[in-house]
C-alpha distance (Angstrom), angle and dihedral (degrees) to the residues before:
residue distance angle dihedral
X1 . . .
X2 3.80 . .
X3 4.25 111.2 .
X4 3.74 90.3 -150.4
X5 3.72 118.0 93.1
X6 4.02 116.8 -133.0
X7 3.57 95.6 166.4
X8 4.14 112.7 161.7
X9 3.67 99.4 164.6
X10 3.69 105.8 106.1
X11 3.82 95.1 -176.2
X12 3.57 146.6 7.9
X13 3.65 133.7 -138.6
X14 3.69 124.5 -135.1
X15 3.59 118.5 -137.8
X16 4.22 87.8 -155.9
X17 3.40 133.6 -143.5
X18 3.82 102.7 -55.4
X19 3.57 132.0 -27.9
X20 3.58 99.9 -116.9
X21 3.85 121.4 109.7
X22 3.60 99.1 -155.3
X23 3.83 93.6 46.0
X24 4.21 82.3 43.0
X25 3.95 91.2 56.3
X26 4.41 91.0 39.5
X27 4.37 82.1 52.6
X28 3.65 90.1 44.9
X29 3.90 100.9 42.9
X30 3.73 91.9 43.3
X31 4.52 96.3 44.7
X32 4.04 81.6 52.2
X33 3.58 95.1 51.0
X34 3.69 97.4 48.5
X35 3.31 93.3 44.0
X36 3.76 95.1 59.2
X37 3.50 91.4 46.0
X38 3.70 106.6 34.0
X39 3.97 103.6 32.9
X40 4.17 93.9 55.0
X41 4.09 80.7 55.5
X42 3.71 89.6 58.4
X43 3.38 92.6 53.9
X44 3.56 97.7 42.7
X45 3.58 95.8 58.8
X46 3.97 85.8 46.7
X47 3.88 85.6 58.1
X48 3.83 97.1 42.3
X49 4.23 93.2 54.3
X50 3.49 95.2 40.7
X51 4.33 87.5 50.6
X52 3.92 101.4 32.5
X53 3.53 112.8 86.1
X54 3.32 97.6 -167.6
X55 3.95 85.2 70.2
X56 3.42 105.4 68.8
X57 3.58 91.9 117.3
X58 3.94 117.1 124.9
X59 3.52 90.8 -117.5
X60 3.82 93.1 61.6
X61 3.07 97.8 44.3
X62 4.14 93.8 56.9
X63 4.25 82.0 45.5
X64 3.94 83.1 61.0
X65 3.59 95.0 46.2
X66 4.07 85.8 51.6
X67 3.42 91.8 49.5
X68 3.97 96.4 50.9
X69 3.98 91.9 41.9
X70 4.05 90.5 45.1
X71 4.11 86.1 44.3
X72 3.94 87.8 48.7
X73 3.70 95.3 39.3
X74 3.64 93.4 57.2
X75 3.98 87.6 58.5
X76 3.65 96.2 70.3
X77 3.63 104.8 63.6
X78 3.82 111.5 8.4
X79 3.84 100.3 63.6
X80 3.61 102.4 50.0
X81 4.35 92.9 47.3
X82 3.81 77.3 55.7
X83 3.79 95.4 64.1
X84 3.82 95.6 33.6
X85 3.62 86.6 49.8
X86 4.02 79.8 64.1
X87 3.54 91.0 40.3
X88 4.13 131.5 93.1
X89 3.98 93.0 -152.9
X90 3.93 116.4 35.7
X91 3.93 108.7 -150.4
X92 3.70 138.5 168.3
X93 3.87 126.0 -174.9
X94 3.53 117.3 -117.6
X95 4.37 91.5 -113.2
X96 3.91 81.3 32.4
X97 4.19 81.6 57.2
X98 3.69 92.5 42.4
X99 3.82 103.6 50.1
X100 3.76 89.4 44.6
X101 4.00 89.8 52.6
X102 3.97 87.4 50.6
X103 3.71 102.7 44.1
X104 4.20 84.0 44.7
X105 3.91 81.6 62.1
X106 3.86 113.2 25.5
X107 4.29 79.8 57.8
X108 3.60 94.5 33.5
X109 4.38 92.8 48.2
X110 3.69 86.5 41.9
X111 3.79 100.9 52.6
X112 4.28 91.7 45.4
X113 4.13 88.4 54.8
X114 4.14 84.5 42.1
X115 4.44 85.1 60.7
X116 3.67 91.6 44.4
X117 3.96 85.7 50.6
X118 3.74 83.9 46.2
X119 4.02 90.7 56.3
X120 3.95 84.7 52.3
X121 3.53 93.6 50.9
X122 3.67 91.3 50.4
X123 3.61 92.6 40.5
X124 3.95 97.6 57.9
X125 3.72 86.9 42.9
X126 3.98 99.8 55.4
X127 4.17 100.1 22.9
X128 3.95 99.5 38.9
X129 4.05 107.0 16.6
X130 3.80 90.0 157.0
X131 3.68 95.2 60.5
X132 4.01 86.6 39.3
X133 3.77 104.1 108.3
X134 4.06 89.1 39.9
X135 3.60 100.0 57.9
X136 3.89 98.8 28.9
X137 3.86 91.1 53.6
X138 4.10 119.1 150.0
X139 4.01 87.7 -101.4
X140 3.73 85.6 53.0
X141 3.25 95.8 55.4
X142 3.37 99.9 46.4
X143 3.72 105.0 49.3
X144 3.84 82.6 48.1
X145 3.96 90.2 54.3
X146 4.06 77.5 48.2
X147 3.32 94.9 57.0
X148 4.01 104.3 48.5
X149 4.17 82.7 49.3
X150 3.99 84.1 64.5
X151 3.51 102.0 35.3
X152 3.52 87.9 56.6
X153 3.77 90.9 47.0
X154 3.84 95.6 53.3
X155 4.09 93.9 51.0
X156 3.55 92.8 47.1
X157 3.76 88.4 49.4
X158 3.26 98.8 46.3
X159 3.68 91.2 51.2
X160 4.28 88.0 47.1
X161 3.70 90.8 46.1
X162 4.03 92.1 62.3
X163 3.34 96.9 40.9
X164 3.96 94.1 54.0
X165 3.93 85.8 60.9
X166 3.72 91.1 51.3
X167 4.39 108.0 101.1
X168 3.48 107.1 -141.1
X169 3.90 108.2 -165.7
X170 4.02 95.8 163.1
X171 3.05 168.7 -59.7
X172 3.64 99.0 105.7
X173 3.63 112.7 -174.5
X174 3.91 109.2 126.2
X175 3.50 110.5 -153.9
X176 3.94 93.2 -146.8
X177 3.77 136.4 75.0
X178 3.62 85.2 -117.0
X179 3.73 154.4 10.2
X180 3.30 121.8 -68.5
X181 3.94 135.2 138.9
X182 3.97 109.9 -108.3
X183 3.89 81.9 58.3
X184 3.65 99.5 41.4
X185 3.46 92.5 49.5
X186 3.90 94.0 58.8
X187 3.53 90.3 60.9
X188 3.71 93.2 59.9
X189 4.18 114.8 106.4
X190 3.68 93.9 -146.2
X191 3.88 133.3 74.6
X192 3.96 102.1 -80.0
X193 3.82 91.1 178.9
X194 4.17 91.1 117.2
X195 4.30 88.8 43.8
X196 3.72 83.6 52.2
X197 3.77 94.7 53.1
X198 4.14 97.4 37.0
X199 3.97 80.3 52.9
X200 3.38 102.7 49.3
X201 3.37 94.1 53.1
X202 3.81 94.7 43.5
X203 3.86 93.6 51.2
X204 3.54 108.5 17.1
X205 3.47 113.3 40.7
X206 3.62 93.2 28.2
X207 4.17 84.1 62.2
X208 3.33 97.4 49.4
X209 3.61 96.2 44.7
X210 3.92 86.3 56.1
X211 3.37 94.7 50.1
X212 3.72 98.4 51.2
X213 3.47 86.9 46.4
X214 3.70 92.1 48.1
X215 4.05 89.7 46.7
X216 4.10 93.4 46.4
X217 4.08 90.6 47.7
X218 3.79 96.5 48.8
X219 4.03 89.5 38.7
X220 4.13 84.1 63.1
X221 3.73 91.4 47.6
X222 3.62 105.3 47.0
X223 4.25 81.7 45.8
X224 4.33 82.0 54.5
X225 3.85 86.1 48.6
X226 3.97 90.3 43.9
X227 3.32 85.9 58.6
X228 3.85 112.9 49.5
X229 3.51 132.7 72.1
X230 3.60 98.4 -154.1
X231 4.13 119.6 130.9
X232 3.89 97.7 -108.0
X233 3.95 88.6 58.1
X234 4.13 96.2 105.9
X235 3.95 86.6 45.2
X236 3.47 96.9 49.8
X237 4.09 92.5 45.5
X238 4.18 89.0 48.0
X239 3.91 88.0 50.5
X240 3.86 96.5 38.0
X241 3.87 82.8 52.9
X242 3.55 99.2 48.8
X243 3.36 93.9 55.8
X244 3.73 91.3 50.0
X245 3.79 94.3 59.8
X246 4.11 89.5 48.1
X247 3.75 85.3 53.8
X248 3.98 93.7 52.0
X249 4.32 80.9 40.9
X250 3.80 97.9 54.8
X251 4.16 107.0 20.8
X252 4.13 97.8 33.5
X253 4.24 94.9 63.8
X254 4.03 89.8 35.9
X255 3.92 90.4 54.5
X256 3.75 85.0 49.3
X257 3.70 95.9 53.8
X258 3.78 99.4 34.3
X259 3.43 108.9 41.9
X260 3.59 100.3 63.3
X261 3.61 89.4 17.9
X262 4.45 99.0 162.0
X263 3.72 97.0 39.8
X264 4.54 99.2 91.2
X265 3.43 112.6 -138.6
X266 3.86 124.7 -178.7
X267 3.34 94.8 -122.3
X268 3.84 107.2 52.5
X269 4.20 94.9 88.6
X270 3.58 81.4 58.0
X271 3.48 98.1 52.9
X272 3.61 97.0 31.2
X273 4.33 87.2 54.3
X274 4.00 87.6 54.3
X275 4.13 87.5 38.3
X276 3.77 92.0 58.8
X277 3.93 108.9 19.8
X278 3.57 115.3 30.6
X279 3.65 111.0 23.1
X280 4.10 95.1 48.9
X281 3.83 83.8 55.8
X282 3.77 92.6 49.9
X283 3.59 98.1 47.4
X284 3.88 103.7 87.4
X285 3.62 96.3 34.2
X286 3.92 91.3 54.5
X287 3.57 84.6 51.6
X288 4.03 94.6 44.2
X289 3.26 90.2 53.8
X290 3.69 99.8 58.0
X291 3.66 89.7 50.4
X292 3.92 122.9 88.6
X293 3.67 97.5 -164.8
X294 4.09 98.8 41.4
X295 3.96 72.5 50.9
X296 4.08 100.0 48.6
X297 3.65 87.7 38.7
X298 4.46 95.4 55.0
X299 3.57 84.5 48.9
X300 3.81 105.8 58.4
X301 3.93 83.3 33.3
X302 3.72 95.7 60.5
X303 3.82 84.7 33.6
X304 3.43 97.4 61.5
X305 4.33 94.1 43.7
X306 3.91 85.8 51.4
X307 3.45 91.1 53.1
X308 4.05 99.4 42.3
């Protein structure tokens, strides 16, 4: 594979999500609707952490990191497949294509390394409570949030780095609704056997591994909860829970697109539209919803806006 970069395609052209009109308008009408509904909620719980003081709590403050990421996450793809859904010819720059395929990562990277601080969180809080407060101290917690920001950096850069070095020379028909690297890397007219490799291990395995890990570490905390007969035990199992179903949410469709990320299958638009659009909008309200004071606190903070 050839370092040097000869790229002259200055665009691409997405093929979208089907071909269909009536399924296009169904997509359309249905992303608009949960947007209005579901994206304000994202926001609102953003707005009710950061104003509550009774939710100063570690734990919270991760939920309103979620909800910002999720929120920002669902910026990259979701908007633009609106317009091009109203559009005859779907096309994306080249730099247009690249900046979407880093921001798709950098917030994608950062918010997998923000569950696995999650499971920490949760950890300390169930396994060790007495040394609780010490190690999940505001400093903590923010040189954590620090360090998901440049984890997520460094595998979306690595990813962008590669692909730069790629020529593309044409065709350039992606055959996605947006960009994102096992399709981009077809197009290139060069051997992209060792980009293949160097991606699969940064997406793929690196996703999987997370999730086991995620799975194994929240398997020997809902065993601790199992096993205790302390007051908290119901809470603990709802939130332990919760997180478990945004793990399945944000790592189960990733492993399915990055693992065998060059072999097409017919269903990985599908699972790449609910992978970037609906699921990162979901996230924080599946979580909300489990959670009593998140709940309590929406209420008397909607209460109190209706009221002024």
């Amino acid at each position: 594979m050839k370092i040097e970069n000869s790229t002259v395609v200055t665009e691409f052209i997405l093929l979208g999500l089907t071909q269909s009109q009536n399924i296009q308008l169904l997509v359309f009408v249905l992303i608009l609707i949960f947007y209005l509904i579901i994206l304000p909620g994202n926001f609102l719980i953003i707005f009710t952490i950061r104003s509550d003081p009774g939710l100063t709590a570690p734990l919270y403050f991760f939920l309103g990191n979620l909800a910002f990421l999720d929120a920002s996450y669902s910026f990259i793809v979701a908007p633009r497949m609106l317009v091009d859904f109203l559009s005859e010819k779907k096309v994306i720059s080249y730099r247009g294509c690249i900046t979407q395929l880093f921001f798709l990562h950098f917030l994608g990277g950062g918010e997998g390394l923000l569950l696995v601080v999650m499971a920490f969180d949760r950890y300390i809080a169930i396994c060790r409570p007495l040394h609780y407060s010490t190690v999940m101290n505001p400093r903590t917690c923010y040189a954590l949030l620090l360090a998901l920001w440049l984890g997520g950096f460094v595998h979306s850069i690595i990813q962008v780095a590669f692909i730069l070095c790629l020529p593309f020379c044409g065709p350039n028909r992606l055959d996605n609704f947006f960009c994102d690297v096992p399709q981009v890397i077809k197009l290139a007219c060069t051997d992209t056997f060792l980009v293949e490799l160097v991606m699969v291990f940064n997406s793929g395995l690196l996703t999987l591994l997370c999730f086991l890990g995620l799975l194994a570490s929240y398997a020997v905390i809902l065993c601790r909860v199992r096993g205790s007969a302390s007051e908290g035990k119901s809470k603990a199992l709802s939130t332990c829970t919760t997180h478990v179903i945004i793990i399945f949410l944000m790592f189960g469709p990733a492993i399915f697109i990055y693992t065998c990320p060059f072999r097409a299958l017919s269903a990985n638009k599908v699972v790449s539209f609910f992978h970037t659009v609906i699921f990162p909008l979901m996230n924080p309200v599946i979580y909300t919803l489990r959670n009593q004071e998140v709940r309590a606190s929406m209420r008397r903070v909607l209460s109190r806006h209706v009221i002024c």
